[in-house]
DRENDO-1510 file (C-alpha; in Angstrom, 1 decimal, always signed):
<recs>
REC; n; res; u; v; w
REC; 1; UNK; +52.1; -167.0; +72.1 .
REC; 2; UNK; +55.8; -167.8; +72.1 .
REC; 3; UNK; +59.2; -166.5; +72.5 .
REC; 4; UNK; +62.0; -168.6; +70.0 .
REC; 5; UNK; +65.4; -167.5; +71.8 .
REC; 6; UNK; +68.2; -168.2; +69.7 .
REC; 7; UNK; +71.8; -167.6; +71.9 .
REC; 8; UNK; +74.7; -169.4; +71.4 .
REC; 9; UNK; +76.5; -168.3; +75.2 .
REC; 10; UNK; +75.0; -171.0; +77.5 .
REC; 11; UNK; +74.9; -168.3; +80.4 .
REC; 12; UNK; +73.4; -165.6; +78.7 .
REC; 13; UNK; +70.9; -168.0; +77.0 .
REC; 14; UNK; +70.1; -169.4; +80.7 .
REC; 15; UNK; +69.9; -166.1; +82.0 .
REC; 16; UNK; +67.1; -164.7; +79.4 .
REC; 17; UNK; +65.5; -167.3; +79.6 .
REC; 18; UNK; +64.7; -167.4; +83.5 .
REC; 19; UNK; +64.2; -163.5; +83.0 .
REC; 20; UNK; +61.2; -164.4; +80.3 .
REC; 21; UNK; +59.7; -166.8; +82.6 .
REC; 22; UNK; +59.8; -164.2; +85.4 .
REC; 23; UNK; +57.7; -162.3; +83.3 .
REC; 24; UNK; +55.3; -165.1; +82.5 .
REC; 25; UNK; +56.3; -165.5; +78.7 .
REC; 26; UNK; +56.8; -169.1; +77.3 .
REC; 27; UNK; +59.9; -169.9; +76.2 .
REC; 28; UNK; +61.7; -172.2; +73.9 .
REC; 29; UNK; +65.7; -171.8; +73.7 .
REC; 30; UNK; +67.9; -172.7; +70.6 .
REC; 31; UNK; +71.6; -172.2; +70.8 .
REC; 32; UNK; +71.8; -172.0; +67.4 .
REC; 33; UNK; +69.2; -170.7; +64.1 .
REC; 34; UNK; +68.7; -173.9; +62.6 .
REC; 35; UNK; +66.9; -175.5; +64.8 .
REC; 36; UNK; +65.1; -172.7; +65.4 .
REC; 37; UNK; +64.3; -171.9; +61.8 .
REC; 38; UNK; +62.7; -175.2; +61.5 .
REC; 39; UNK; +60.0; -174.3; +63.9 .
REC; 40; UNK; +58.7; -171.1; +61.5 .
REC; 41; UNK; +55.5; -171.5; +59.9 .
REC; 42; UNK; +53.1; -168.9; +58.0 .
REC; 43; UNK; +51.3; -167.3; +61.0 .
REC; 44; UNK; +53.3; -168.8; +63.4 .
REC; 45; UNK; +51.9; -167.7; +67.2 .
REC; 46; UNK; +55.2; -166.0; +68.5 .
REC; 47; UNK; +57.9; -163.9; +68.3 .
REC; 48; UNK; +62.1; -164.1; +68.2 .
REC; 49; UNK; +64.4; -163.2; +69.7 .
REC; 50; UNK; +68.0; -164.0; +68.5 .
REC; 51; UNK; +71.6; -162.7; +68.6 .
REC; 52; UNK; +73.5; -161.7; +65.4 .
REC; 53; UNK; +76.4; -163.2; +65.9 .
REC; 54; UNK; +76.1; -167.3; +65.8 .
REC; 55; UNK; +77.7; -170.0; +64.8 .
REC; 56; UNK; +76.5; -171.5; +61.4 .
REC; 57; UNK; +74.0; -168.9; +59.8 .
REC; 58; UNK; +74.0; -165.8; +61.4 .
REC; 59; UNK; +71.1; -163.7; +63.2 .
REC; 60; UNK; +70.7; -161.7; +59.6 .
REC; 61; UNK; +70.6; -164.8; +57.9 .
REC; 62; UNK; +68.2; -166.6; +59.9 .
REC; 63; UNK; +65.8; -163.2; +60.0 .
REC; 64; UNK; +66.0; -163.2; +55.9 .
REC; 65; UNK; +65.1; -166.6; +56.2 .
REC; 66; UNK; +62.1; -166.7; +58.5 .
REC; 67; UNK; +61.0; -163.5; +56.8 .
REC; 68; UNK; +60.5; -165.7; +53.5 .
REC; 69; UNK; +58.6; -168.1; +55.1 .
REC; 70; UNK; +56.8; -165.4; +57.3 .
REC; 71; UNK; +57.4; -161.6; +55.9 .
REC; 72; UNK; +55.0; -160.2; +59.1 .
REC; 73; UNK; +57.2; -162.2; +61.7 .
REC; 74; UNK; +58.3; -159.5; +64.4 .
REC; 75; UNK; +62.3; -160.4; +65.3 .
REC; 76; UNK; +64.2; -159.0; +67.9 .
REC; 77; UNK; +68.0; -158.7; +66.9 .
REC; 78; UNK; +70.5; -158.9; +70.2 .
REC; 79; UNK; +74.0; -157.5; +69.2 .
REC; 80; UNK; +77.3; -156.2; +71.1 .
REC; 81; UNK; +77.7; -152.9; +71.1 .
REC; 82; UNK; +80.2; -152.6; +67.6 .
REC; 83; UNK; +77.3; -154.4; +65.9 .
REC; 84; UNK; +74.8; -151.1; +66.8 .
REC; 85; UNK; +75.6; -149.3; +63.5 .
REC; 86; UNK; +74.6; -153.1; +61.6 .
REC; 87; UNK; +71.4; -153.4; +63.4 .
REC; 88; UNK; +70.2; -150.2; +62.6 .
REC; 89; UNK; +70.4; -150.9; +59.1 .
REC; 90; UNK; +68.7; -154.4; +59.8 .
REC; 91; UNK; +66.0; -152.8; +61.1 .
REC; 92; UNK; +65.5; -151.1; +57.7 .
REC; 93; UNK; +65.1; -154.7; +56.1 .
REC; 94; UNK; +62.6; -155.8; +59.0 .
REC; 95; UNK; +64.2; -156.0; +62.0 .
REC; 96; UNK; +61.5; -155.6; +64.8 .
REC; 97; UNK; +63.8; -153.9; +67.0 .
REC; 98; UNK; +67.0; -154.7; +68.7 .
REC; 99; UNK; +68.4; -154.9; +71.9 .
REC; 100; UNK; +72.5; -153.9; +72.9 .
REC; 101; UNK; +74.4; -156.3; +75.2 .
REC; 102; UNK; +74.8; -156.1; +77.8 .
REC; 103; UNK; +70.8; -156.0; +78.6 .
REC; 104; UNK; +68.7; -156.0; +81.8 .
REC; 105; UNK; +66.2; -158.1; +82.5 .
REC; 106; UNK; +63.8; -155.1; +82.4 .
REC; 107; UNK; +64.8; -154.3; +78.9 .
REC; 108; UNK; +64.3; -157.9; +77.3 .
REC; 109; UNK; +60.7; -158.2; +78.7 .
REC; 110; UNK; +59.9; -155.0; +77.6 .
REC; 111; UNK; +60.7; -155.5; +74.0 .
REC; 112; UNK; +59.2; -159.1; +74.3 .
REC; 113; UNK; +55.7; -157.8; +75.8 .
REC; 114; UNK; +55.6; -155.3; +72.6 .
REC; 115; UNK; +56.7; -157.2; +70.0 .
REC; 116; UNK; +54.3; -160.1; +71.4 .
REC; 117; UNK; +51.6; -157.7; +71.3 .
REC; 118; UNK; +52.2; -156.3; +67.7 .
REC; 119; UNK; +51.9; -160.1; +66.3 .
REC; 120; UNK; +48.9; -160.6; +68.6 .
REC; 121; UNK; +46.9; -157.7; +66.2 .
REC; 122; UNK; +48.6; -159.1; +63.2 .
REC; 123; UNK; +47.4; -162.5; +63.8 .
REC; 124; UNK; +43.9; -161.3; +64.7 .
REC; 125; UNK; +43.6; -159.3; +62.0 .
REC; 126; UNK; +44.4; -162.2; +59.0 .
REC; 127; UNK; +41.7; -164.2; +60.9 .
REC; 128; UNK; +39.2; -161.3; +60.3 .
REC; 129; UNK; +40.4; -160.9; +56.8 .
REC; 130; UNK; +40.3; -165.3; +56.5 .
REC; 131; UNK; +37.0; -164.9; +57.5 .
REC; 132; UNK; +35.4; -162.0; +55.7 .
REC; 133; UNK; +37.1; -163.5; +52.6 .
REC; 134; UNK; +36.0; -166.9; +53.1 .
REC; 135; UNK; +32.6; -166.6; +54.5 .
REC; 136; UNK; +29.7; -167.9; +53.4 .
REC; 137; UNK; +26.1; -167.4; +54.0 .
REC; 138; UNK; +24.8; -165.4; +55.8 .
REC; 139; UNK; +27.4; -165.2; +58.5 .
REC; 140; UNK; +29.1; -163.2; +55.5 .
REC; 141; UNK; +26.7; -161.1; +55.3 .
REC; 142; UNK; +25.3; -159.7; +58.8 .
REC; 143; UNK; +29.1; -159.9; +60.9 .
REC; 144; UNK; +29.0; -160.7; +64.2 .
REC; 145; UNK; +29.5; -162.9; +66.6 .
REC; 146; UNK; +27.4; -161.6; +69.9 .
REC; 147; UNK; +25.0; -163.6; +70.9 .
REC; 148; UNK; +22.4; -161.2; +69.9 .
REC; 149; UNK; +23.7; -161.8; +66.2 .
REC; 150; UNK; +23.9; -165.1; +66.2 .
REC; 151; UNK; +20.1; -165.3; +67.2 .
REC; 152; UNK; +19.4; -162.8; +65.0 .
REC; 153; UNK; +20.3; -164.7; +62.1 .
REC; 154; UNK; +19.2; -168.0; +63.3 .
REC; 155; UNK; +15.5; -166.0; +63.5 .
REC; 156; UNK; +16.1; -165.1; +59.4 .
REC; 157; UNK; +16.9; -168.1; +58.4 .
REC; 158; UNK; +14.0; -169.7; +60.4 .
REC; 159; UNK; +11.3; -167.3; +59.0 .
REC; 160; UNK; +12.9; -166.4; +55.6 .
REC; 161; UNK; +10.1; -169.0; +53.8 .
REC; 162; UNK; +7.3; -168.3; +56.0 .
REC; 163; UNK; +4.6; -166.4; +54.2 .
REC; 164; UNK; +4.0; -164.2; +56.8 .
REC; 165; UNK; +4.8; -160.2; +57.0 .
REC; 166; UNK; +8.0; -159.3; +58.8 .
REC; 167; UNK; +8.3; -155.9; +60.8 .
REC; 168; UNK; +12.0; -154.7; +61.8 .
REC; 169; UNK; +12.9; -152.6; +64.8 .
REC; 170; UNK; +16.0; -150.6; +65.1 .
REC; 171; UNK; +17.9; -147.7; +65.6 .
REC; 172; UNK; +19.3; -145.6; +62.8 .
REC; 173; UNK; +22.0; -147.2; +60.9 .
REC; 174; UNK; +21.5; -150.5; +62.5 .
REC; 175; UNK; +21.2; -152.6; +59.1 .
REC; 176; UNK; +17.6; -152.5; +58.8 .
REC; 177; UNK; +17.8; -153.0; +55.0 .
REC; 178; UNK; +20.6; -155.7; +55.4 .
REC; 179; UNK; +18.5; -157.8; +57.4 .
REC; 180; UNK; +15.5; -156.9; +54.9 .
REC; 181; UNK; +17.8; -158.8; +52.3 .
REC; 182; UNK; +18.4; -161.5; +54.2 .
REC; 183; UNK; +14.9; -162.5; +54.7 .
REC; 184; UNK; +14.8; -162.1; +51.1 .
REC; 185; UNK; +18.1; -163.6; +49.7 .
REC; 186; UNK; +17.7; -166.5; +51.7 .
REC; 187; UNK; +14.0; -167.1; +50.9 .
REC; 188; UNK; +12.3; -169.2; +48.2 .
REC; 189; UNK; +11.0; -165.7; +46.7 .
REC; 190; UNK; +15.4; -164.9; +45.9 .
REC; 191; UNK; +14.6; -165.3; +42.4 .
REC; 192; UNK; +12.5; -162.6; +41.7 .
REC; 193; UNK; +12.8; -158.6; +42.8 .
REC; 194; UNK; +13.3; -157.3; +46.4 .
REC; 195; UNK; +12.0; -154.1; +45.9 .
REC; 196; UNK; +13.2; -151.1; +48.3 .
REC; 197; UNK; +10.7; -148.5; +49.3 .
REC; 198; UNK; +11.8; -145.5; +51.9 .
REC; 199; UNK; +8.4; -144.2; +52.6 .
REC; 200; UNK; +10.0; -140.4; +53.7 .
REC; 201; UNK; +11.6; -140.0; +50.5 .
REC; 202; UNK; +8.6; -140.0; +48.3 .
REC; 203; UNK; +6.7; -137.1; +47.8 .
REC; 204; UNK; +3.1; -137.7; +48.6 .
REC; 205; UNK; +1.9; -136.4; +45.3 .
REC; 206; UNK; +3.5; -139.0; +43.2 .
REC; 207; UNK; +3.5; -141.8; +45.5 .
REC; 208; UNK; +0.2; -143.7; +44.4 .
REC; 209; UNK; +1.9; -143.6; +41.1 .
REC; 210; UNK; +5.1; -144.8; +42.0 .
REC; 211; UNK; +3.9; -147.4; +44.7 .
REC; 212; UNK; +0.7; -148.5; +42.8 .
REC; 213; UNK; +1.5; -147.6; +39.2 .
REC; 214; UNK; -0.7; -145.7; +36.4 .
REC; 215; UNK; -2.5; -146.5; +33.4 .
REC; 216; UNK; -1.6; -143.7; +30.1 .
REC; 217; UNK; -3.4; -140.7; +30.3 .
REC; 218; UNK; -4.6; -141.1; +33.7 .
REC; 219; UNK; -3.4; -137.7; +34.8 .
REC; 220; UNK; -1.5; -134.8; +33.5 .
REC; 221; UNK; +1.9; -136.3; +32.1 .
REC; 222; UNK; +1.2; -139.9; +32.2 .
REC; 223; UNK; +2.5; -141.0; +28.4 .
REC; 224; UNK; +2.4; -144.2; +29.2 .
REC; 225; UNK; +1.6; -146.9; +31.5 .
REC; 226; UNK; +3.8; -147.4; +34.3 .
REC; 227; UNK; +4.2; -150.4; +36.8 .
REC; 228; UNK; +4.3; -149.8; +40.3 .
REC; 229; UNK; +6.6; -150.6; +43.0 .
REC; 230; UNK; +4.2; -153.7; +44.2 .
REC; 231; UNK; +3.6; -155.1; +41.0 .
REC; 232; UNK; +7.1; -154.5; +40.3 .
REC; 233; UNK; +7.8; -157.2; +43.5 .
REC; 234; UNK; +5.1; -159.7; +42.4 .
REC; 235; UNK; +6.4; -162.6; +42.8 .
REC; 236; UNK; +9.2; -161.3; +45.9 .
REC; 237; UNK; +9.4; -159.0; +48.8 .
REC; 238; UNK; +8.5; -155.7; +49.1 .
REC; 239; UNK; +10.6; -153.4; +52.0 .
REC; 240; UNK; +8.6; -150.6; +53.3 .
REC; 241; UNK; +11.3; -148.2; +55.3 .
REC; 242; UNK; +11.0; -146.0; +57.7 .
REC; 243; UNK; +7.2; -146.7; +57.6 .
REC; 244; UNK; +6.0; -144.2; +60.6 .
REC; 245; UNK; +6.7; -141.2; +58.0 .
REC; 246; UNK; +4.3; -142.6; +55.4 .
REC; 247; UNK; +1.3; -139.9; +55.8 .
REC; 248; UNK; -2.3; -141.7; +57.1 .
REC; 249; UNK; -3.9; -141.2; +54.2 .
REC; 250; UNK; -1.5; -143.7; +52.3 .
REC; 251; UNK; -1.7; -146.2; +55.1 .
REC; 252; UNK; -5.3; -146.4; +54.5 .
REC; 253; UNK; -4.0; -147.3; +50.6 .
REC; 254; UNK; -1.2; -149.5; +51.7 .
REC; 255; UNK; -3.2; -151.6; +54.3 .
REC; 256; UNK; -6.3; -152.3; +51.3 .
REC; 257; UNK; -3.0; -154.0; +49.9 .
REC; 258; UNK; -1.9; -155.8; +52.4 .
REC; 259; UNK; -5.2; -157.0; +53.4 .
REC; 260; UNK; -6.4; -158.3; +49.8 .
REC; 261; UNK; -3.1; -158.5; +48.1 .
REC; 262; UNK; -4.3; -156.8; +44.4 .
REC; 263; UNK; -3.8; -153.3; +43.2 .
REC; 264; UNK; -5.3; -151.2; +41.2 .
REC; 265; UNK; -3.2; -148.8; +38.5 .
REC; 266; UNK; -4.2; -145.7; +38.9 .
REC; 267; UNK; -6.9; -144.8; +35.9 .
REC; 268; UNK; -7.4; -148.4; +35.6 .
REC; 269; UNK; -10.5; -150.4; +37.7 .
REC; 270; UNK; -8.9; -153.5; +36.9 .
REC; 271; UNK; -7.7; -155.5; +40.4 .
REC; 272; UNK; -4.4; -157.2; +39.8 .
REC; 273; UNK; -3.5; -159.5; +42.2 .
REC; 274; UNK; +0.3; -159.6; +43.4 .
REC; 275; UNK; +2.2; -162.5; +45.4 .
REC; 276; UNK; +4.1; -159.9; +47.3 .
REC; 277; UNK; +6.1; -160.1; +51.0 .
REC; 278; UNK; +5.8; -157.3; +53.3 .
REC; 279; UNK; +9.0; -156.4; +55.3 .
REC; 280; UNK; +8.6; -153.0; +57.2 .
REC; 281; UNK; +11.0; -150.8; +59.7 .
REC; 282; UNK; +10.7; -148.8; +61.7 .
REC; 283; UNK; +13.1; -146.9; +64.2 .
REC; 284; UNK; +10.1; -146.0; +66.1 .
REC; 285; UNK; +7.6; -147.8; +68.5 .
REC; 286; UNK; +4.6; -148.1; +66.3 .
REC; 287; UNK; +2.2; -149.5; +68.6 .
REC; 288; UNK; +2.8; -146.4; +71.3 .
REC; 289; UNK; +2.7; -144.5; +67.8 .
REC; 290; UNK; -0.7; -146.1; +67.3 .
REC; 291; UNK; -1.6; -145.3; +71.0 .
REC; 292; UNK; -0.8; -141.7; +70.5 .
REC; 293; UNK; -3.3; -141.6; +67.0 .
REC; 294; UNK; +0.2; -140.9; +64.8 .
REC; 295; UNK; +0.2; -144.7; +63.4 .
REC; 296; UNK; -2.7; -146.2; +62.0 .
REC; 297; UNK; -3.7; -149.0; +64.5 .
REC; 298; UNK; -5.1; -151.6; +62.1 .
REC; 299; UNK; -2.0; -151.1; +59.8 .
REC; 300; UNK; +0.0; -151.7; +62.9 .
REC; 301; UNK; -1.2; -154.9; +63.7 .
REC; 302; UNK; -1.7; -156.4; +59.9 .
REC; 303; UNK; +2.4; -155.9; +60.3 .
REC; 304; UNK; +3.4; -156.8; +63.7 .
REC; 305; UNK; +3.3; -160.7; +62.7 .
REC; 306; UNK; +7.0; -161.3; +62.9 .
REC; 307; UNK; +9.0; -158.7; +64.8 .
REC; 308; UNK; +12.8; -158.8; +64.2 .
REC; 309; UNK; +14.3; -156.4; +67.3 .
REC; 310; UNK; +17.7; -155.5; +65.9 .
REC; 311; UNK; +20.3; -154.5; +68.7 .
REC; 312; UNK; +22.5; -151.2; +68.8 .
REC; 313; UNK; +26.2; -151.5; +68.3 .
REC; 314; UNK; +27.0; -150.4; +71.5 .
REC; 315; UNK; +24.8; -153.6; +73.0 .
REC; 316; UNK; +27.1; -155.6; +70.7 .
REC; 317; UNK; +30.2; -154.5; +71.2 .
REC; 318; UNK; +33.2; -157.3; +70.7 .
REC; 319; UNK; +31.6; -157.3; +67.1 .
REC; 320; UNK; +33.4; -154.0; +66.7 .
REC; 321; UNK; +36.9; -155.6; +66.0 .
REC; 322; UNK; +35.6; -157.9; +62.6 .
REC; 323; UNK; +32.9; -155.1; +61.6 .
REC; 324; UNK; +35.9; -152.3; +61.5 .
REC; 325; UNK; +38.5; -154.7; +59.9 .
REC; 326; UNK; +35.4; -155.6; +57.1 .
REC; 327; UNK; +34.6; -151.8; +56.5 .
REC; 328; UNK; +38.4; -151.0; +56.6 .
REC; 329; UNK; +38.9; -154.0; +54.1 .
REC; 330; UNK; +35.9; -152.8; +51.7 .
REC; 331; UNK; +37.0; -148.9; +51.7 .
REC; 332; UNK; +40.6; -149.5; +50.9 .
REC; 333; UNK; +39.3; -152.0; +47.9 .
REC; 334; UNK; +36.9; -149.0; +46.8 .
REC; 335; UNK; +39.8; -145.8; +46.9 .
REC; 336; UNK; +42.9; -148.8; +45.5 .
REC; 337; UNK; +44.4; -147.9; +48.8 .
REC; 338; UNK; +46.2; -150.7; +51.1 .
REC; 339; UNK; +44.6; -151.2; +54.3 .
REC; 340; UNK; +46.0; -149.3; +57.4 .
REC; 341; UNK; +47.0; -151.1; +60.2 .
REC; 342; UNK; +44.8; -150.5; +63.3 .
REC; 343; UNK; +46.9; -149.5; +66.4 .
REC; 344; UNK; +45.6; -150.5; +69.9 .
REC; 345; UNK; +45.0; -147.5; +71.0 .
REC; 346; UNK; +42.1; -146.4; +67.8 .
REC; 347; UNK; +40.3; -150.1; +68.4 .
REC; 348; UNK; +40.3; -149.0; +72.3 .
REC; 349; UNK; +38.7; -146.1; +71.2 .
REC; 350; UNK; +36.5; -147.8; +69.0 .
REC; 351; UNK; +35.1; -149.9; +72.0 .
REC; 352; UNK; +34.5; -147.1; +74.2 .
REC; 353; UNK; +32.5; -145.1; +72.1 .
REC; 354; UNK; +28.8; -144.8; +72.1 .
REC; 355; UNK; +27.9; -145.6; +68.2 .
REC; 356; UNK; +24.9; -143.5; +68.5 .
REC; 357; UNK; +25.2; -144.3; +64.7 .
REC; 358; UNK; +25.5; -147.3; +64.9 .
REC; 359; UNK; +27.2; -149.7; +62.1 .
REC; 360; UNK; +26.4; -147.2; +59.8 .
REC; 361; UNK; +29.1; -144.4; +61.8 .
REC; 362; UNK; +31.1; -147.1; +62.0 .
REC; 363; UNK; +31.4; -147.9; +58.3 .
REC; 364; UNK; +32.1; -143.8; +58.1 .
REC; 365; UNK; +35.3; -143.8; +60.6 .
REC; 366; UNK; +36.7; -147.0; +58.7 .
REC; 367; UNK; +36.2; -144.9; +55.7 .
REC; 368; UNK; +37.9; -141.8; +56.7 .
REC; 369; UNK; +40.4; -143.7; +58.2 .
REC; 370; UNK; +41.4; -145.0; +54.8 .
REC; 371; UNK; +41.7; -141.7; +53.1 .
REC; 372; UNK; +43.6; -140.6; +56.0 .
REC; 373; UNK; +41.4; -138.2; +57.1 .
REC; 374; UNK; +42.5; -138.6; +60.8 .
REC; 375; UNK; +40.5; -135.4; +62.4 .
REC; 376; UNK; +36.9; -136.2; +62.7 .
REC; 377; UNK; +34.4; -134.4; +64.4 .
REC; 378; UNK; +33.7; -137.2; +66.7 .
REC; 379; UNK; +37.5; -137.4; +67.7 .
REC; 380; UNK; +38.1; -140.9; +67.4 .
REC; 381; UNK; +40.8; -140.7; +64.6 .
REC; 382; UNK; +42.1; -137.7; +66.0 .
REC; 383; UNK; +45.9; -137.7; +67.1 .
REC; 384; UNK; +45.0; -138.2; +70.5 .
REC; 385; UNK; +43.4; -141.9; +70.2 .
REC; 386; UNK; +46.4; -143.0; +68.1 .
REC; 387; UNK; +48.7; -142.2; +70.9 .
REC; 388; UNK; +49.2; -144.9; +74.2 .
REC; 389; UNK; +45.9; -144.6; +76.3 .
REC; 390; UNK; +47.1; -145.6; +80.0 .
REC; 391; UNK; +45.1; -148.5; +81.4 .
REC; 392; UNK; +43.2; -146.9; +84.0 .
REC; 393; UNK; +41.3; -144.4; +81.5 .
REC; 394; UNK; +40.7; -147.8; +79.1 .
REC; 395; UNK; +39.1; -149.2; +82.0 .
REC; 396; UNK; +37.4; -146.2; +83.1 .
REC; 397; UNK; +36.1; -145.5; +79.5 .
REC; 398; UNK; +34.8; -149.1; +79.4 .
REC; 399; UNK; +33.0; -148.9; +82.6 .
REC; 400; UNK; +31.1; -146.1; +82.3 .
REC; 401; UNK; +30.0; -147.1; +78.5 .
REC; 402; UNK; +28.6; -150.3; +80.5 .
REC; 403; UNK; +27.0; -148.6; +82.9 .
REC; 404; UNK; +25.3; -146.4; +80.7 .
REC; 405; UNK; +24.4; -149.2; +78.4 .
REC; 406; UNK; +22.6; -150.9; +81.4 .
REC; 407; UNK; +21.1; -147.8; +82.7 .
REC; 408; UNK; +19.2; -147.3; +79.2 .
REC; 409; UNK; +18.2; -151.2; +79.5 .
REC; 410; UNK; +16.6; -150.5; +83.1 .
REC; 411; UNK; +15.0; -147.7; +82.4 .
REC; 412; UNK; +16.8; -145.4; +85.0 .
REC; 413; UNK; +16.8; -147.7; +87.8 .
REC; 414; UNK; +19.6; -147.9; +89.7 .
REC; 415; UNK; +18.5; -150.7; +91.4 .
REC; 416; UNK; +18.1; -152.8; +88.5 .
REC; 417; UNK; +21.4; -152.0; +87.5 .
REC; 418; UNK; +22.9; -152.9; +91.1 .
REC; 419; UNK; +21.6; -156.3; +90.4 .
REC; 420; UNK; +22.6; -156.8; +86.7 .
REC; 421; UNK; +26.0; -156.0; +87.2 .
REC; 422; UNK; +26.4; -157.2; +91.2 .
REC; 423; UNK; +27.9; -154.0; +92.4 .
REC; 424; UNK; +26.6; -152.6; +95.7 .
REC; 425; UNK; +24.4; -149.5; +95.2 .
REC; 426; UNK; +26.6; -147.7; +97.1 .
REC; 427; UNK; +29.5; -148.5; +94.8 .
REC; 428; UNK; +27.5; -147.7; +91.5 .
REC; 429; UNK; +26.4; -144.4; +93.3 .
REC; 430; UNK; +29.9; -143.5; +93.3 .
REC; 431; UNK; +30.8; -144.4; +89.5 .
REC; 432; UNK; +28.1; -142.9; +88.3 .
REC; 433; UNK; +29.5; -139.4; +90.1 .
REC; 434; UNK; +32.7; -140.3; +89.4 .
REC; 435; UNK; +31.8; -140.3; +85.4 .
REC; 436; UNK; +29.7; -137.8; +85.2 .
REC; 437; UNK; +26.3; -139.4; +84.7 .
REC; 438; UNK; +23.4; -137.3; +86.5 .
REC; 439; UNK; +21.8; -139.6; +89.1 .
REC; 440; UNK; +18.6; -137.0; +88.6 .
REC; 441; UNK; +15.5; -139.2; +87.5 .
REC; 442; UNK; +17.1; -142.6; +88.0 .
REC; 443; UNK; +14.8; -144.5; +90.2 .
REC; 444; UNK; +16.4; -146.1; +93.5 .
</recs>
């Protein structure tokens, strides 16, 4: 990122300019705006800074300018001190901010470091928007780029034409279903149905009928014949979610199915054999469910063929920035609303939290944040996290969602965790205390 300082006095110019290198900003000094104006491009990676009064076209002139080529380009006006009343109305026309002469050193870098900062978000934010615009394939479809997504989605589009089941783990709101679609969009079978099937929301009276179909007159009601949700995917893919609720009586039913791949209506003895892929999830470990007698074993293991492990948000978290800015981009399309801008201190927030939602509470905030509605239960868009955080309790907030996160990995061993994040056990004793996590049950 760099600062464009226009100033026609030679000493002032010298003098700001050896203050902006003190504070580690690069520089390049014009003494007048045309020069300068040459150097403004759409999205250029800086700021200006430039005094009103110049000779040729003045510091208005040169903002209007650069504004037409660049309307988001921050610019810092410098003006003596009859000039105060002029830059206040300049700042209504899109002025940055300006700075009186004479000026401190203190003052210029100031200005600089949060005008510099402002174009920083702008610019990342119209590569977000570039990108979820533009993309194609499935990177436009499951965001991310953590190396846990990028594998993911090398796995999907490795096994989307194999024959074979597939059975998805992951939390709630992880994207189960997305990656579901995936599999099936990017498959040979895209051309026929991808049928969805949440095994809890059926009741169990009706769900041969729905899942299997029925012939007319085959029980009270049936008028006519009805195809079921497998035949209805002949041909395609069939996803099964949240398949630990579907009650063992069905399994029995389901795994005949998966086994010989026919159906039968139901009042019909005619087998009809389907062409059908089988993608399951599961938020739930369904071989210790199978251990424990709540999962039908040999249902179990006719799905575990291909096991897609889906990671939590919070293991993923510099996906955060391009999931929001997608969500935020979608919601304010849905509700005609523009798209608010994002302060630092809401994405800080953001990052810190736990997501025990995961994308799916995630795709919630964005939306509230849209419609404005700025006092959540959850307290992330509340008045508070749109004010400056100070750094330490950033840092602090960060740390102890990583040491959290790497507790959960290790299964409550603090040891483990010493090692994974090389801090002395000592030293993570004394975070842990310091944050508030109980040491009780963690294993040395």
């Amino acid at each position: 990122m760099k600062v464009l300082l226009i100033e026609d006095d030679a000493t002032v110019r010298a003098g700001s300019v050896q203050a902006l290198d003190l504070a580690g900003f690069e520089v390049e000094a014009f003494h007048a705006a045309e020069p300068a104006l040459a150097r403004i491009t759409p999205g250029f990676a800086g700021i200006v800074v430039s005094d009103v009064r110049l000779p040729g076209i003045s510091g208005l002139e040169f903002m209007a300018a650069a504004k037409a080529i660049d309307p988001q380009l921050p610019v810092v006006l410098v003006t003596g001190h009859g000039d105060i009343t002029m830059a206040v109305g300049a700042m209504r026309n899109g002025a940055y901010d300006f700075i009186a002469k004479p000026y401190s050193s203190e003052q210029l870098a100031d200005v600089v470091q949060r005008a510099l900062e402002t174009r920083r978000l702008m610019l990342e934010v119209a590569a977000l928007r570039h990108r979820i615009e533009h993309g194609e394939g499935i990177e436009a479809t499951l965001l991310g780029d953590s190396a846990p997504m990028r594998e993911l989605r090398k796995l999907i589009l490795d096994l989307a034409d194999e024959p074979a089941d597939v059975l998805i783990y992951g939390e709630t709101g992880t994207g189960k279903e997305m990656v579901a679609r995936c599999l099936h969009q990017f498959s040979r079978r895209k051309q026929r149905h991808l049928v969805a099937l949440n095994c809890g929301a059926i009741p169990e009276t009706i769900f041969e009928s729905e899942v299997f179909g029925h012939e007319s007159g085959s029980f009270t009601g049936a008028g006519k014949r009805q195809i079921g949700k497998i035949e209805h995917a002949d041909g395609g893919s069939l996803f099964l979610d949240e398949i630990e609720s579907l009650p063992m009586a069905l399994q029995v039913k389901l795994l005949r199915v998966l086994q010989e791949r026919y159906i039968e209506r139901l009042g019909s003895n005619s087998q009809i054999p389907v062409d059908v892929r089988v993608i399951a999830a599961s938020k739930v470990d369904l071989n210790e469910w199978s251990e424990q007698q709540k999962f039908r074993s040999d249902l179990y293991y006719r799905l575990n063929l291909i096991v897609l492990n889906l990671p939590p948000l919070r293991e993923r978290r510099e996906d955060i920035p391009l999931l929001f800015e997608h969500f935020l981009l979608g919601a304010a399309a849905r509700y005609k609303r523009e798209a608010p801008p994002v302060p630092g201190p809401l994405m800080q927030s953001l990052m810190a939290h736990s997501w025990p939602g995961n994308v799916r509470e995630l795709r919630n905030i964005a939306e509230r944040y849209v419609l404005g509605l700025s006092s959540g239960a959850d307290g992330l868009l509340s008045q508070r996290s749109l004010a400056p955080v100070p750094l330490a309790e950033q840092v602090g907030a960060f740390e102890r969602a990583v040491i959290e996160q790497e507790l959960r990995k290790a299964g409550g061993s603090v040891t483990a965790v010493s090692i994974a994040l090389a801090v002395p056990k000592q030293t993570l004793y004394y975070k842990m205390q310091k944050y508030g996590l109980a040491t009780e049950g963690y294993k040395l």
